[in-house]
BAZAGU-96659 format. One record per atom (N, C-alpha, C): x, y, z. Coordinates in steps of 0.2 Angstrom, whole numbers, plus 2048, in hexadecimal, padded with zeros to 3 digits. Example, Ala and Ser with C-alpha at 12.3 -4.5 7.8 and 13.67 -1.06 7.14 Angstrom:
<sites>
8427E4827 83E7EA827 8427F0827 8407F5823 8447FB824 840800827 
</sites>
This chain:
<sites>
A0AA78D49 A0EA7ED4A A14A7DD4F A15A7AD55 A15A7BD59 A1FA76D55 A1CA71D52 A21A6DD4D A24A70D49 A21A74D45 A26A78D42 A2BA7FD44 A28A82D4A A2EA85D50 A31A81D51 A31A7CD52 A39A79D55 A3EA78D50 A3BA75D48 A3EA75D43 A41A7CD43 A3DA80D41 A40A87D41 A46A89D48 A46A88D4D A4AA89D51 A51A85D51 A4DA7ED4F A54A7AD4C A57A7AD48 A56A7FD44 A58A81D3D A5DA88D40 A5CA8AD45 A5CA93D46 A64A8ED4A A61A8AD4F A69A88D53 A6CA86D4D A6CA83D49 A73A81D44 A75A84D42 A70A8BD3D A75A8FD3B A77A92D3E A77A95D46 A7CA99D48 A81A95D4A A7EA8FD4B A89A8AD4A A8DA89D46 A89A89D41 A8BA87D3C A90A8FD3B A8DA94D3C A90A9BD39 A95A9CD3F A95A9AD46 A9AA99D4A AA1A95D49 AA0A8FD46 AA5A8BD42 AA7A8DD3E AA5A91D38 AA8A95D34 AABA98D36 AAAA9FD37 AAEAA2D3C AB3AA0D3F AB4A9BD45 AB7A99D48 ABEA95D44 ABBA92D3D ABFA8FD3A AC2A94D36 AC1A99D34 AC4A9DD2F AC9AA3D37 AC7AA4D39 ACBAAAD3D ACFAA6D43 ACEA9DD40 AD4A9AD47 ADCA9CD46 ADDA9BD4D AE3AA0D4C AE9A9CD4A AEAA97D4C AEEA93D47 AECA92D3F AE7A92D3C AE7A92D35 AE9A99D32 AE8A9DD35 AEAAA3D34 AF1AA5D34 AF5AA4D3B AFBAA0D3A AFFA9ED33 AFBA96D33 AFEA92D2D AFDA98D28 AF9A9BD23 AF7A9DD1F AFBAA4D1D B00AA6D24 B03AACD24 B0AAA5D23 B0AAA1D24 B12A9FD25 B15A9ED1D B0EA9BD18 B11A9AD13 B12AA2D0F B16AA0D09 B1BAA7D08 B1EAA7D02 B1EAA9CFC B21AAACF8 B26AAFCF7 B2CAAECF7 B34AB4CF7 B30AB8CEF B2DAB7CEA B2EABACE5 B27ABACE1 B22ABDCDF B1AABCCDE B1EAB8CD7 B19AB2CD7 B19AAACD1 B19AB0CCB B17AB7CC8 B15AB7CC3 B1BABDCBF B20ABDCC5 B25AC1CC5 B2CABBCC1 B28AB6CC2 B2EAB1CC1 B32AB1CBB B2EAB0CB6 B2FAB1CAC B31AB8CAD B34ABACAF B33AC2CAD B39AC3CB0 B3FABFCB4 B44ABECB5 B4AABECAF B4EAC4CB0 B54AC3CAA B59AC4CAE B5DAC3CB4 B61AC1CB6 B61AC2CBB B67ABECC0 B69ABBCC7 B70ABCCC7 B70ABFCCF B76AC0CD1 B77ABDCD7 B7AAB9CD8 B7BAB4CDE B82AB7CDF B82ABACE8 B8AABCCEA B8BAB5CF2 B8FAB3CF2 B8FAB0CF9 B96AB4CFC B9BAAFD00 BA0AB2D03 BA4AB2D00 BA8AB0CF9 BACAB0CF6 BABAB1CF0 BA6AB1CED BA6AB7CE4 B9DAB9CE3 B9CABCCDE B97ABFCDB B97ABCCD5 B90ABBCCF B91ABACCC B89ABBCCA B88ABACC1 B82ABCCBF B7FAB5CBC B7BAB6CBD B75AAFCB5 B70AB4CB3 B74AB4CAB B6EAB8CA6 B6CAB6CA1 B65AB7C9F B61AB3C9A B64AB9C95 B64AB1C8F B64AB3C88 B5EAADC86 B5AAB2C82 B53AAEC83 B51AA8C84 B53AA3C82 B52A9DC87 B55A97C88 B5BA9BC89 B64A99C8E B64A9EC92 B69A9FC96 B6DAA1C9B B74A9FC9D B75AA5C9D B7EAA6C9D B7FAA5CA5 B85AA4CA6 B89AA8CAF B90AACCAB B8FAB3CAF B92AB5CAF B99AB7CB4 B9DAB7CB5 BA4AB7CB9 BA9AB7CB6 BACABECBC BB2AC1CB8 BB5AC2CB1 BAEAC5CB0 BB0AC9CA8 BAEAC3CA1 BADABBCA5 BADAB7C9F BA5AB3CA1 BA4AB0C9B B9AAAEC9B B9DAA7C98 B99AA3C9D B99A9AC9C B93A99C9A B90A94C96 B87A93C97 B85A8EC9C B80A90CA0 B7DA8FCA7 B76A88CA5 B77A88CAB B71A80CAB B6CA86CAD B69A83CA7 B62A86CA6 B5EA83CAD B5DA7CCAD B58A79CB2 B59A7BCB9 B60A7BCBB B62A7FCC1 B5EA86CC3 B5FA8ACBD B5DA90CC0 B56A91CBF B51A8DCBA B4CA8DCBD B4AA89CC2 B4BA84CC3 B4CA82CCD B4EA88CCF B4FA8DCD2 B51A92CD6 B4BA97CD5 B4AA98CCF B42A9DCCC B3DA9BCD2 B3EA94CD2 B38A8FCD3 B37A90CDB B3FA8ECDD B3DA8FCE5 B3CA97CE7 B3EA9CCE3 B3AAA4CE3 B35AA6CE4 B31AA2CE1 B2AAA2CDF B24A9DCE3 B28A97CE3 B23A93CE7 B20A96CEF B1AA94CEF B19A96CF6 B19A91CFA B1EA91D00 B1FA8CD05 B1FA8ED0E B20A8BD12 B20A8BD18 B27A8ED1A B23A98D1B B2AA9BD1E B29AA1D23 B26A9DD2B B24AA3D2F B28AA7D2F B26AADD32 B29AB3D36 B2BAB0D3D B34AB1D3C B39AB1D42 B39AB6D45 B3BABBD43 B3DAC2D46 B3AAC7D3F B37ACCD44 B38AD4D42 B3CADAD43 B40AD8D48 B47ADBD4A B4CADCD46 B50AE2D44 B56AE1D42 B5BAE0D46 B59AE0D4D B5FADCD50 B61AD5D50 B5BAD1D4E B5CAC9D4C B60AC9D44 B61ACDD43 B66ACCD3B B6DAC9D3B B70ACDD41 B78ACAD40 B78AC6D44 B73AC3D48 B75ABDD4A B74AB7D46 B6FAB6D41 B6DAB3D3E B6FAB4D37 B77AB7D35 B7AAB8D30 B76ABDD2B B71AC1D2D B6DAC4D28 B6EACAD26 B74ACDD28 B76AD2D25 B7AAD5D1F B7AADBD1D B7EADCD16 B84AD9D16 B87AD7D1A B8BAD6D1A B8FACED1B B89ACBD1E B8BAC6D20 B86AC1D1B B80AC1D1A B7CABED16 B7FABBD0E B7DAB7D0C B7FAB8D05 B77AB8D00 B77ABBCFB B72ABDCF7 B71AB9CF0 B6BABACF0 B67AB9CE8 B61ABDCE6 B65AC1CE2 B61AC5CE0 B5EAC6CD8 B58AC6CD5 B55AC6CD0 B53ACCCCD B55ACECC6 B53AD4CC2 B50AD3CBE B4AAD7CBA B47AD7CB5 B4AAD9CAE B48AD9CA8 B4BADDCA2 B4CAE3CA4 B4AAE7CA9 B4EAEFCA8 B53AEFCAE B54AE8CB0 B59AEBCB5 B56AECCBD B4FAEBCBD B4DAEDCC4 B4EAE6CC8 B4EAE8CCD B4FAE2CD3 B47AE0CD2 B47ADACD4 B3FAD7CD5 B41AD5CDD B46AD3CDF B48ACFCE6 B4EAD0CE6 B51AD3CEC B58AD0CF0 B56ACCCF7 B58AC7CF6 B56AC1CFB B5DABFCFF B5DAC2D03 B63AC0D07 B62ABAD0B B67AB4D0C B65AADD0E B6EAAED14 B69AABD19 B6CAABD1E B71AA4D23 B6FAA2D2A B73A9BD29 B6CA9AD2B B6FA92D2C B69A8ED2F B68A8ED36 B62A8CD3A B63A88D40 B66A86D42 B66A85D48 B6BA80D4E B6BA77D4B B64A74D4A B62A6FD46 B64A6ED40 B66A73D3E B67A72D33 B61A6FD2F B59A73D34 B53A70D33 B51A76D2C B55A7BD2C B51A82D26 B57A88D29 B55A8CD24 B5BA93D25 B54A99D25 B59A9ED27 B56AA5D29 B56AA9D21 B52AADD21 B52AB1D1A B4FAB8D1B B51ABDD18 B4AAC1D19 B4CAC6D10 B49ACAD0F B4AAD1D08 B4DAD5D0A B52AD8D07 B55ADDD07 B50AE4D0A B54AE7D0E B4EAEED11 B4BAECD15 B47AE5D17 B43AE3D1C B45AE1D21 B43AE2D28 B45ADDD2E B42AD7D30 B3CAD6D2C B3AACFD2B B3EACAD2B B41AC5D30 B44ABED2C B3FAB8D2E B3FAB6D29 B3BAAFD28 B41AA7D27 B3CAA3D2B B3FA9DD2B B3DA97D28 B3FA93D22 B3FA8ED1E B43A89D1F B41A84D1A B42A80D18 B4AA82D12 B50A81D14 B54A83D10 B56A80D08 B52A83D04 B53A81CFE B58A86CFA B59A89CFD B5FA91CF9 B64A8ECFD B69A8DD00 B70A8BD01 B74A8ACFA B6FA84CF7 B72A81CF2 B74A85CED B71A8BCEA B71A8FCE5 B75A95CE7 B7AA94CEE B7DA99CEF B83A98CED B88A93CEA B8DA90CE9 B91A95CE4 B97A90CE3 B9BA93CDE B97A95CD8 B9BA9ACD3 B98A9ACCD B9AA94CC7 B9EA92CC9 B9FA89CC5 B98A84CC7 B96A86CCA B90A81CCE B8DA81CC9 B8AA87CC6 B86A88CBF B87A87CB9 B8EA85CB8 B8EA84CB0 B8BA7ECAE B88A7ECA8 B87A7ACA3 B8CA76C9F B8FA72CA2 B93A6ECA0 B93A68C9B B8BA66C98 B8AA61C94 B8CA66C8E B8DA5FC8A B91A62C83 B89A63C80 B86A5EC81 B7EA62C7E B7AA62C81 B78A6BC84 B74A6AC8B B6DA68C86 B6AA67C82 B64A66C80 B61A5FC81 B68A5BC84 B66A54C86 B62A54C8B B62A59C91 B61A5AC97 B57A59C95 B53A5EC91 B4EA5FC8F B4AA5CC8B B4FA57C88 B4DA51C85 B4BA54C7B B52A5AC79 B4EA5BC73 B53A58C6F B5AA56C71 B5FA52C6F B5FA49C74 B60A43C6F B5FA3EC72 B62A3AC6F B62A33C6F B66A2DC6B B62A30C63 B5CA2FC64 B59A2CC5E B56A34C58 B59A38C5D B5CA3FC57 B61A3FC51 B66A39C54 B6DA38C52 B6BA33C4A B6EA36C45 B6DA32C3F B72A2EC3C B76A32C3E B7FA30C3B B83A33C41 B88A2DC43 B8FA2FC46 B94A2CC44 B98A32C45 BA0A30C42 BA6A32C47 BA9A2BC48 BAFA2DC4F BB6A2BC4A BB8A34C4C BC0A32C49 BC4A30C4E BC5A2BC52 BCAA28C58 BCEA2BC58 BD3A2BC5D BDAA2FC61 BE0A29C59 BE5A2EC57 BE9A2AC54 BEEA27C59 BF0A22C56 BF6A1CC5B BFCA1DC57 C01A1FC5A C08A1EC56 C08A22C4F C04A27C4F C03A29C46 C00A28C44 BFEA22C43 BF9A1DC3D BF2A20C41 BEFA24C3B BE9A24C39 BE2A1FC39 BDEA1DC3F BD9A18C3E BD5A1BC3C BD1A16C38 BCCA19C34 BC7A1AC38 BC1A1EC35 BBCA20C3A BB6A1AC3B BB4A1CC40 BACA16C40 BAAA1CC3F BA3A1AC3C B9BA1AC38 B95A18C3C B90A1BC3E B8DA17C3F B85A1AC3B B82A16C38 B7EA1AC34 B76A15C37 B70A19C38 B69A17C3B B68A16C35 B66A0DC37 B61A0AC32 B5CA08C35 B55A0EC37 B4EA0CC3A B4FA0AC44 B50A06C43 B52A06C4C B59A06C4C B5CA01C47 B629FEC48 B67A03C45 B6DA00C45 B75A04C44 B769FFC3E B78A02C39 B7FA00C33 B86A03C36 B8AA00C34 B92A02C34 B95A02C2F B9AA04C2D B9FA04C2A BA39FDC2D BA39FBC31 BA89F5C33 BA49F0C34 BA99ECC33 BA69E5C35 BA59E2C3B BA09DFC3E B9D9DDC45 B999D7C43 B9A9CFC45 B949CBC45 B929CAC47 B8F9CEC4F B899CCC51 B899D5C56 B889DAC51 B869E2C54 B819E0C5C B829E5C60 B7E9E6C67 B7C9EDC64 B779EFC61 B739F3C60 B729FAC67 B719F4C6C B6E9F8C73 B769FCC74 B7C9F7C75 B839FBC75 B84A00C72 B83A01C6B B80A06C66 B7DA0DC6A B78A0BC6C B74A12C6C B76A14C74 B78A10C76 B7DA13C7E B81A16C7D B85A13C78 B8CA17C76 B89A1EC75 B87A1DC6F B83A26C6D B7FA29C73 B7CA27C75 B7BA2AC7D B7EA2BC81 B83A28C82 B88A2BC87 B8CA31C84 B8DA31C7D B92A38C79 B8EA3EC7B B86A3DC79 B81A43C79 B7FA45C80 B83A41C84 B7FA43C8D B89A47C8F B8CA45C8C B93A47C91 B93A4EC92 B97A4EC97 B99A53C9B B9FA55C9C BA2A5AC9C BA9A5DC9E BA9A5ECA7 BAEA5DCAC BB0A5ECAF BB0A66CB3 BB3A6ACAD BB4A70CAE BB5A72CA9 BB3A7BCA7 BB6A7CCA1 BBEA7ECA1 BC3A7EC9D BC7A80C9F BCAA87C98 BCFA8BC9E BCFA90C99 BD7A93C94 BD9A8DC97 BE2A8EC94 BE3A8BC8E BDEA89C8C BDFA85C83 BDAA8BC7F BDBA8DC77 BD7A8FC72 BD3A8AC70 BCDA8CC6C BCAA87C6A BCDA86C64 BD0A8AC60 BD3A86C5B BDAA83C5B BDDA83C62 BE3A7FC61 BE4A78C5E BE9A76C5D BEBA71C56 BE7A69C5C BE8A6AC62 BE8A64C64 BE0A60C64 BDBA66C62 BD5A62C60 BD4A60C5C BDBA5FC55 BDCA5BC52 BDBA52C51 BDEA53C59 BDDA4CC59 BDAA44C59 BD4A47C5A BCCA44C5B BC7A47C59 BC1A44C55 BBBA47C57 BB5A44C54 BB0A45C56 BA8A41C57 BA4A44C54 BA1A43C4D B9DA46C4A B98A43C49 B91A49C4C B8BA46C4B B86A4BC47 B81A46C43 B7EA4AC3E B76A48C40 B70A4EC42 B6CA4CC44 B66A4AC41 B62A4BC42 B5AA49C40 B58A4FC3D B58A57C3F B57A5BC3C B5BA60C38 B61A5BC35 B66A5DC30 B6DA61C33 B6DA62C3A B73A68C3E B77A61C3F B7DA63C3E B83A5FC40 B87A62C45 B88A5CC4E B8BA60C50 B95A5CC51 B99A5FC53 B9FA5BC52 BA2A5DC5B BA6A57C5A BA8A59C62 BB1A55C62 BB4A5BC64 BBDA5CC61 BBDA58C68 BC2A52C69 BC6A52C6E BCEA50C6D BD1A54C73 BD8A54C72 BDCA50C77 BE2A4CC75 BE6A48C77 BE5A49C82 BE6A41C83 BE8A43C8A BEEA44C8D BEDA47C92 BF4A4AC97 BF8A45C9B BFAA46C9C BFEA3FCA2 BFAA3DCA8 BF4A41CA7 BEDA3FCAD BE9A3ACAD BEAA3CCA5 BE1A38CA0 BDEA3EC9F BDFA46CA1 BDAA4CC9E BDBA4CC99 BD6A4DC96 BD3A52C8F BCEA57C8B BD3A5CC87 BCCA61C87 BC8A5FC83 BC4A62C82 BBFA62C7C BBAA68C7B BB9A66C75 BB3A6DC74 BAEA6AC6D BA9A6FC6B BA2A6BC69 BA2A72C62 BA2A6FC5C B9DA76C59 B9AA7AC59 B9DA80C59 B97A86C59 B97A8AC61 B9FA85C63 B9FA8AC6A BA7A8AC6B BA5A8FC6E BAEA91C71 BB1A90C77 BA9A8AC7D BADA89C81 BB2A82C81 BB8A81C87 BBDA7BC86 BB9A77C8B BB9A71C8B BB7A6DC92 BBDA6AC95 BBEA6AC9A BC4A64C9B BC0A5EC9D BC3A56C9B BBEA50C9B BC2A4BCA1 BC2A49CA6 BC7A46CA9 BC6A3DCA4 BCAA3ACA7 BCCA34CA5 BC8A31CA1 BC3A2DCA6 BBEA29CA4 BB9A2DC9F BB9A32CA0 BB4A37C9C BB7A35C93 BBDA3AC94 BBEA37C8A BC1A30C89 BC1A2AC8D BC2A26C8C BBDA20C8A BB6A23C8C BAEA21C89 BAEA23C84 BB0A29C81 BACA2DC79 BAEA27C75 BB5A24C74 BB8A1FC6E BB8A17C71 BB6A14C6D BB6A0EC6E BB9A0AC67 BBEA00C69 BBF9FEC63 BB99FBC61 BB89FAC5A BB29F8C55 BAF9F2C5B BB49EAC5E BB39E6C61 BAE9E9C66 BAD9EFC6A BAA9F1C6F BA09F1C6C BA09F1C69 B989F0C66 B949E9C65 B9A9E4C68 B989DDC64 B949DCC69 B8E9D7C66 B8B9D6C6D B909D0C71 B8E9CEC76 B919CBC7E B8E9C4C7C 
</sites>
């Protein structure tokens, strides 16, 4: 008897430690702390339910709006197509929950820490009818340049991060989508979608040079030219490099139809029967050049190096 009191007693000391520790471990004051610091700007389930963005800083305003699954930027009155992967990067930092204690509850910590109407710049998030989900005003940084200050529109809350919004505050050029075919980016266009390409080279002096050919035979390239000893791998770099380019900027002082995208162009026929072609026109006294792509009306301008990659002579394939 006297043995199993103790057990019973030993048993009765544990579990009141045991429920002490608990306690102790659930209502400590720093985990409590911690567990209030992390913070999501926008609830994760509100994120797909985003149909545009207006980003204002000190020098323009401008919108990203879906068309179901693209996205435009919108500014001054005209619509560029927007890097998809970007602005979900921005969804993502909305939504993610990260480390962002409470600085101040004061509004009078606003205007020194830029967090005002007026001095702050914004990202703000609408749904399909237009309703705000978030205006996130983003403030400056620390003394350190360790994180910036933030708070929502309405609130006197500012909280302090880890600054991952600066970056998304920029011009609205920062957003375009400048690949000639963003679908490279997602990997639904590649080298080995490409079945047939045909380069109509820049003319020299009038005279018309014939075009290259290049037609998939299983791994390999057929040509129309003669080569004795083809680099295959050259081959499919060259095509990867056309499907990966990029324009510098778009530009808006040329028509897509003027006569000068006569004077080159790059046609590629896919895998799933869509053919796209890609116009390029003569250089300036810089090496610029525009170009544009099938089935769209925006212009790119391409500096130097950039159109001077798209064409190559037949010799450029031979192996080394």
């Amino acid at each position: 008897m006297v043995y199993r009191k103790k057990i019973t007693v030993l048993l009765g000391i544990i579990a009141a430690l045991t429920v002490i520790y608990i306690v102790t471990f659930i209502f400590d004051p720093d985990r409590i702390r911690s567990r209030s610091d992390m913070y999501s700007w926008l609830d994760p389930g509100d994120g797909a339910g985003i149909a545009s963005i207006t980003i204002a800083n000190t020098e323009e305003d401008f919108t990203l709006v879906r068309q179901e699954n693209n996205w435009i930027v919108l500014h001054d009155g005209r619509s560029y197509p927007a890097r998809r992967a970007r602005i979900e990067d921005l969804i993502t930092a909305l939504t993610r929950r990260s480390s962002f204690p409470v600085r101040s509850a004061s509004a009078s910590s606003h205007e020194r820490l830029s967090l005002t109407e007026g001095t702050a710049s914004r990202i703000s998030a609408f749904d399909g009818s237009g309703m705000p989900l978030i205006n996130l005003l983003v403030g400056q940084a620390d003394a350190m340049g360790q994180g910036i200050y933030l708070r929502k529109q309405g609130q006197n809350e500012v909280r302090f991060g880890q600054d991952v919004f600066s970056a998304f505050i920029g011009s609205s050029a920062s957003w375009h989508e400048l690949r000639f075919f963003p679908e490279t980016e997602t990997g639904e266009l590649d080298v080995t979608s490409v079945q047939r390409l045909t380069v109509y080279p820049p003319a020299d002096d009038e005279e018309n040079p014939l075009p290259q050919i290049f037609i998939r035979s299983g791994r390999a390239w057929a040509f129309n030219f003669h080569i004795d000893d083809p680099d295959m791998t050259k081959v499919d770099n060259y095509i990867r490099n056309i499907i990966n380019t990029s324009g510098q900027r778009f530009a808006d002082s040329v028509s897509p139809d003027d006569p000068l995208f006569n004077h080159s162009r790059i046609i590629l026929e896919l895998g799933n029967g869509s053919i796209r072609a890609i116009h390029v026109g003569p250089p300036d006294e810089e090496g610029w050049r525009f170009a544009r792509v099938s089935g769209s009306d925006m212009i790119y301008s391409l500096p130097s190096w950039t159109g001077q990659r798209l064409f190559n002579d037949t010799g450029f394939f031979q192996r080394d």
